[in-house]
C-alpha positions in Angstrom: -57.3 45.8 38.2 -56.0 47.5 41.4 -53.7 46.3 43.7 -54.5 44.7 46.6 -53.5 46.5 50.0 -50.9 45.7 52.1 -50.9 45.7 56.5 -48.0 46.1 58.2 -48.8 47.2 62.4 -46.1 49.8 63.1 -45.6 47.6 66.4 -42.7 45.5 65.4 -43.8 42.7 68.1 -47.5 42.1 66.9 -46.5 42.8 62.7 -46.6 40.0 60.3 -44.1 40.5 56.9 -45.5 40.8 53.6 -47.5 37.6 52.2 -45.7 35.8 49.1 -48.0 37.6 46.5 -46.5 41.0 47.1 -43.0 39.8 45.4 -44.6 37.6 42.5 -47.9 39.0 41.6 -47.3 41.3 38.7 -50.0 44.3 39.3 -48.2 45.1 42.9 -44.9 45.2 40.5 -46.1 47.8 38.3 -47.7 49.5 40.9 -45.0 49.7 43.2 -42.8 50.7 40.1 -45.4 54.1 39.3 -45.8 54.8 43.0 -42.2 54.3 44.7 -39.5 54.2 41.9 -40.9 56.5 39.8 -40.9 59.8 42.1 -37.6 58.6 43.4 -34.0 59.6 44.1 -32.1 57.5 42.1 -27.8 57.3 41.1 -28.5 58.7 37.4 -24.4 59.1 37.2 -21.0 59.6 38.2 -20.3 63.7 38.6 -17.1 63.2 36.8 -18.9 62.3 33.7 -19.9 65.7 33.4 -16.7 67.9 34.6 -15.5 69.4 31.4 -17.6 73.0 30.4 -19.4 70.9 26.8 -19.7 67.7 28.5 -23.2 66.1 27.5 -23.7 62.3 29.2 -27.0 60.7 28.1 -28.8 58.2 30.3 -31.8 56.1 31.2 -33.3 56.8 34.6 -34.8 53.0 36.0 -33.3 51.0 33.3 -35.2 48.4 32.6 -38.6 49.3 34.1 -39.9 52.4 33.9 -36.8 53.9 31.3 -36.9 57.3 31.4 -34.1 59.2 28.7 -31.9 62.0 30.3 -28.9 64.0 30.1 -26.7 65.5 31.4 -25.0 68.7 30.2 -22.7 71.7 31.6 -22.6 74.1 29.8 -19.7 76.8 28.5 -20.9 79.0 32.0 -19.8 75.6 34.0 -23.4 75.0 34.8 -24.7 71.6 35.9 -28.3 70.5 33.7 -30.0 67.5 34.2 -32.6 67.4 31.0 -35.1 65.3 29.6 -33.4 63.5 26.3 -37.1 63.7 24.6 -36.5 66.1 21.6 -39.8 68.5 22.3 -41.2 68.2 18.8 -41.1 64.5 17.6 -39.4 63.1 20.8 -36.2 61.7 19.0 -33.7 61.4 21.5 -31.7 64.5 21.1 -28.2 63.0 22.3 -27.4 59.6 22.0 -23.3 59.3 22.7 -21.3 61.0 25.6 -19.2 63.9 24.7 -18.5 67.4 24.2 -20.7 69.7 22.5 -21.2 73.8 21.6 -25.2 73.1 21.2 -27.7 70.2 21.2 -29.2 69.1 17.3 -31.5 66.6 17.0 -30.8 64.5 14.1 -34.3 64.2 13.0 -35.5 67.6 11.6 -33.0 69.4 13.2 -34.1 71.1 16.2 -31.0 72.6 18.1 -31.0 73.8 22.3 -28.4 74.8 24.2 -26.8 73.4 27.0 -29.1 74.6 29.4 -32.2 73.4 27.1 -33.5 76.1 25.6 -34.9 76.5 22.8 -32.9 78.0 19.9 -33.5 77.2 16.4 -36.2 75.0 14.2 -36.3 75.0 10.7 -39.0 75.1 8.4 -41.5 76.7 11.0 -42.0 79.7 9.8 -46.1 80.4 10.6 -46.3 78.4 13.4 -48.2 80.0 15.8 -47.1 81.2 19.0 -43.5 79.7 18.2 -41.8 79.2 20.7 -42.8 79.2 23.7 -41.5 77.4 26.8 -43.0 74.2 26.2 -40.8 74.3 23.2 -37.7 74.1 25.6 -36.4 70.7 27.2 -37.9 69.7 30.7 -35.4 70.4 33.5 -35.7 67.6 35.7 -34.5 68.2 40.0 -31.1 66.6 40.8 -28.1 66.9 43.0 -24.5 66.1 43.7 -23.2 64.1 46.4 -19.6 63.1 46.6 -18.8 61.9 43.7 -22.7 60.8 42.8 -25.2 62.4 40.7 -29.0 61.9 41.7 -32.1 63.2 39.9 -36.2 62.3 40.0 -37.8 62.4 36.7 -40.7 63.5 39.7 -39.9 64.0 43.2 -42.2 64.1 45.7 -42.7 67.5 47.6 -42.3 66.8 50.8 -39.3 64.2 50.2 -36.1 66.4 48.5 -32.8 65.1 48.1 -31.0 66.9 51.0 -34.0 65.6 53.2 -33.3 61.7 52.0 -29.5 62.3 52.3 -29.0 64.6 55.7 -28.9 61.6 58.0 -25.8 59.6 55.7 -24.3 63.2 55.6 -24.4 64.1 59.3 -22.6 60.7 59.9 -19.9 60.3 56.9 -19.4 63.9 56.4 -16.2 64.1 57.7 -15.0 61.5 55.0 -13.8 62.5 51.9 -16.7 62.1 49.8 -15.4 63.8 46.8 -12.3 62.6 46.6 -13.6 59.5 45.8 -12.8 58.3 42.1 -14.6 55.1 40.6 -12.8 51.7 40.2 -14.1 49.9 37.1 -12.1 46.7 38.2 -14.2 46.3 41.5 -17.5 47.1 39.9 -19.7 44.7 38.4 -23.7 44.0 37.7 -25.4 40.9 39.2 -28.8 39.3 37.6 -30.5 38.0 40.6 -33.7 35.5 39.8 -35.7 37.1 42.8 -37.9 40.6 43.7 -36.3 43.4 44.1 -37.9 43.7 47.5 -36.9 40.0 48.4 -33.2 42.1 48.2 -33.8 45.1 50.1 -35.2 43.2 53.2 -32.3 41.0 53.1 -29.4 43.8 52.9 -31.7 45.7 55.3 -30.9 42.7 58.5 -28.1 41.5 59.9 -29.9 38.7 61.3 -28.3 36.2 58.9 -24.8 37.3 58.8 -23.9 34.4 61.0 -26.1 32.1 59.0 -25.1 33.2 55.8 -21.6 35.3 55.4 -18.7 33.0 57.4 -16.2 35.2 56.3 -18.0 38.5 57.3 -19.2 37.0 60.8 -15.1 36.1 61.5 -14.7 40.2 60.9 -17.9 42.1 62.4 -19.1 41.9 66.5 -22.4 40.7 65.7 -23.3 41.3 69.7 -22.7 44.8 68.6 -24.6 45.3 64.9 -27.3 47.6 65.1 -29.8 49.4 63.2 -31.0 53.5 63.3 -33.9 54.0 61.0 -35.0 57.1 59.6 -37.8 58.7 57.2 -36.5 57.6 53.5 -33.7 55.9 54.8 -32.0 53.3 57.5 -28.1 52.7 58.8 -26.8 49.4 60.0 -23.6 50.1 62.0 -21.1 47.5 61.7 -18.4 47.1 65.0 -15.0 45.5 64.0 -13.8 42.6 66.0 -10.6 44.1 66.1 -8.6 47.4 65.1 -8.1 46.4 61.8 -10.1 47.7 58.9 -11.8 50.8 60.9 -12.6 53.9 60.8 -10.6 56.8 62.4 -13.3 59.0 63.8 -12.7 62.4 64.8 -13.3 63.7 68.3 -16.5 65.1 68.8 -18.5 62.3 66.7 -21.4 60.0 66.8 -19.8 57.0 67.2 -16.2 58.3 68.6 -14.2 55.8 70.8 -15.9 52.8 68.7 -14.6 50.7 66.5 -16.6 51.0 63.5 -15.7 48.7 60.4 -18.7 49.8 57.5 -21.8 52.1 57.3 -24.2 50.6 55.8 -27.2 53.0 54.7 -30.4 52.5 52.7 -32.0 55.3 50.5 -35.6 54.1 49.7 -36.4 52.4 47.8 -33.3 50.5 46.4 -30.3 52.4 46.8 -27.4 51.4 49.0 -24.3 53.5 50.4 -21.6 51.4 51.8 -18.6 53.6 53.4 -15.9 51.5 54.4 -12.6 52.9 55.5 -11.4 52.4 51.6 -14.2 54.3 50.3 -17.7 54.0 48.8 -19.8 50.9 47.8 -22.7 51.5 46.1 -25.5 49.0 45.1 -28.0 49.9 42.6 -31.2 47.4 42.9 -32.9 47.6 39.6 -35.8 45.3 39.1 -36.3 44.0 35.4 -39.3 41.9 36.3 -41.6 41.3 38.7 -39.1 38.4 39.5 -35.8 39.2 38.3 -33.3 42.1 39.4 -29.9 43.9 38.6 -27.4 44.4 41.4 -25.0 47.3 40.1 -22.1 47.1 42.4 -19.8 50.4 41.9 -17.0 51.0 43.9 -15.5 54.4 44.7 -11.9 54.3 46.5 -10.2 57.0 48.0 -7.3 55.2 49.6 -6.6 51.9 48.1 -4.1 50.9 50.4 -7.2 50.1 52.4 -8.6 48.0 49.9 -8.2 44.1 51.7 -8.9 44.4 55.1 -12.2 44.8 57.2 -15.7 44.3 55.9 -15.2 45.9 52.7 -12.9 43.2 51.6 -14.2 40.7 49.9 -17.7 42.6 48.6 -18.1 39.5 45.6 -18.3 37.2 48.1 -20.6 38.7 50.2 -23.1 39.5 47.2 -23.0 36.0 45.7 -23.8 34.3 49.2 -26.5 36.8 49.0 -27.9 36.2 45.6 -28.2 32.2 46.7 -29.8 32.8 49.6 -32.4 35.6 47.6 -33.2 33.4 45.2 -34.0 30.7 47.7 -36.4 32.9 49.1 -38.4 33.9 45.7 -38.7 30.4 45.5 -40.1 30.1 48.6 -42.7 32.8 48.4 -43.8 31.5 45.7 -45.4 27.9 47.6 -49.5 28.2 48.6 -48.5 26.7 51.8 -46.3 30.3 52.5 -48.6 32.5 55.4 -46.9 35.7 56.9 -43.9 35.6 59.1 -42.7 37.1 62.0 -40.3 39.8 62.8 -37.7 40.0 65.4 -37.5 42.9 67.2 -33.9 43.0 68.0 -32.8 42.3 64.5 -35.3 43.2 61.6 -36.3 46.5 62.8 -34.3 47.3 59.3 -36.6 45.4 57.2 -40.1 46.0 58.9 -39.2 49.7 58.3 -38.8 48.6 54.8 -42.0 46.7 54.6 -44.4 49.9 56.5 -42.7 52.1 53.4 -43.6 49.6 50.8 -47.0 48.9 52.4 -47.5 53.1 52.5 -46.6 52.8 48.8 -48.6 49.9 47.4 -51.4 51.4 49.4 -51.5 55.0 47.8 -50.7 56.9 50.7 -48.9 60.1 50.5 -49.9 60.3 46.8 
């Protein structure tokens, strides 16, 4: 059964939001899981996991929906591979435990590869026709470093690389110290939220309710002054401090010099958040399980911790679990037969009806 399609009018003023059936009916889920997750960017690790020439980290690329196996390997040259973890003759996984290693051996019949994936030994094959050839060799699969991140795409789209997706976060937190950044296992944490994974994009992607919704986080950010930039795969909500404390020090010549910014807040379609506070890095990971039920992965990366407790990055927990209430709300709400289309304004949700033309283009089939 197909999908149904989805309208949103690119003019903010005349567009109506998403009816309730795209965030509970269960065909727009899978499709919206083969079409946008699927060919996207995702977080697949931390670049650290990797830094030691032998290092092999296996993963799972959409955990908990679509599940792709991968690893990551460099190898005795210092080389950076991203692989498929599918052994290429019975599909064992070929590592299954972080470590460090001379060659890959799957345990099943004992094909070996090196680090880079190649092919190099199978026993009891003698007579095999046209043996080996490079199908015979792990699938590379694209990725990149950024600060201290690690992204790959089991499929990326052509016309959307990674350096495309990631040059507008880049040309305005450049000057930070991206790599530097080291992760903090004591402010990181997962969230089960009993909503859509959409229903928590849209929200992160407004300020609208900050006032409504986040006390603590109104009492610190000029909400007169909040505003959103959107872009092609991505969009940046700039939050202004009330005060001096908590902000960043820009360097002459930038954006947003003479301004007193307090966070960054950008979005990578579909469901990737990078938070840069003065402290650091937050990221959120939003990974749907279900076609109503998500997990938040909150990761921090600090780079100067006396920074920690002040401004908007403060009190992140907080923040998230006013969030998650609210969310869940909403699901709840989407669900009633009474529920039409709402409304956008045009001041303060230009964040989430770029959101909702991308996930229209998507459930659609366009740019296929």
């Amino acid at each position: 059964m197909a999908a149904p399609q989805l309208d949103i009018d690119a003019d903010i003023r005349r567009a109506q939001a998403p009816p309730g059936w795209v965030y509970t009916d269960p065909e727009v889920y899978r499709v919206l899981l083969e079409r946008g997750f699927r060919p996207s960017w995702q977080i697949a690790a931390d670049a650290s996991d990797v830094r030691l020439p032998g290092a092999v980290h296996p993963l799972t690329l959409h955990e908990g929906s679509l599940a792709e196996p991968l690893l990551l390997t460099r190898d005795h040259d210092d080389g950076l591979h991203c692989l498929s973890n599918a052994c290429t003759h019975r599909g064992t996984l070929v590592c299954e435990h972080p470590g460090n290693e001379r060659s890959l051996r799957c345990r099943y019949h004992g094909r070996r590869f090196g680090l880079d994936g190649a092919f190099q030994h199978m026993p009891e094959f003698d007579g095999v026709a046209d043996f080996p050839s490079p199908a015979d060799n792990l699938p590379r699969v694209p990725f990149g470093v950024w600060g201290p991140l690690v992204f790959a795409s089991a499929s990326p789209a052509p016309h959307a690389p990674l350096e495309r997706l990631l040059e507008p976060v880049t040309r305005r937190v450049g000057f930070l110290p991206l790599a530097a950044a080291r992760f903090d296992p004591g402010r990181s944490r997962d969230y089960l939220v009993q909503a859509s994974w959409a229903l928590y994009c849209e929200n992160y992607l407004e300020g609208f309710h900050i006032p409504f919704v986040h006390a603590g986080l109104n009492a610190t950010l000029d909400y007169s002054a909040y505003r959103t930039e959107l872009y092609e795969w991505c969009s940046l909500q700039v939050g202004v401090a009330k005060s001096d404390e908590g902000c960043f020090e820009l360097p002459a010549g930038h954006a947003d010099h003479g301004q007193r910014i307090a966070g960054y807040y950008f979005w990578l379609w579909p469901n990737t958040m990078l938070n840069l506070y003065p402290w650091g890095i937050s990221v959120n990971i939003v990974r749907p399980l279900a076609v109503d039920r998500t997990k938040v992965s909150f990761r921090s990366y600090v780079w100067d911790p006396g920074k920690l407790d002040s401004g908007a990055g403060a009190a992140l927990d907080r923040v998230e679990r006013e969030d998650e209430a609210v969310v869940e709300a909403v699901q709840r709400g989407v669900r009633s037969r009474l529920y039409g289309r709402g409304r956008y304004s045009p001041t303060r949700e230009q964040g989430t009806h770029h959101f909702h033309q991308l996930l229209a283009a998507c459930l659609n089939g366009q740019g296929d």
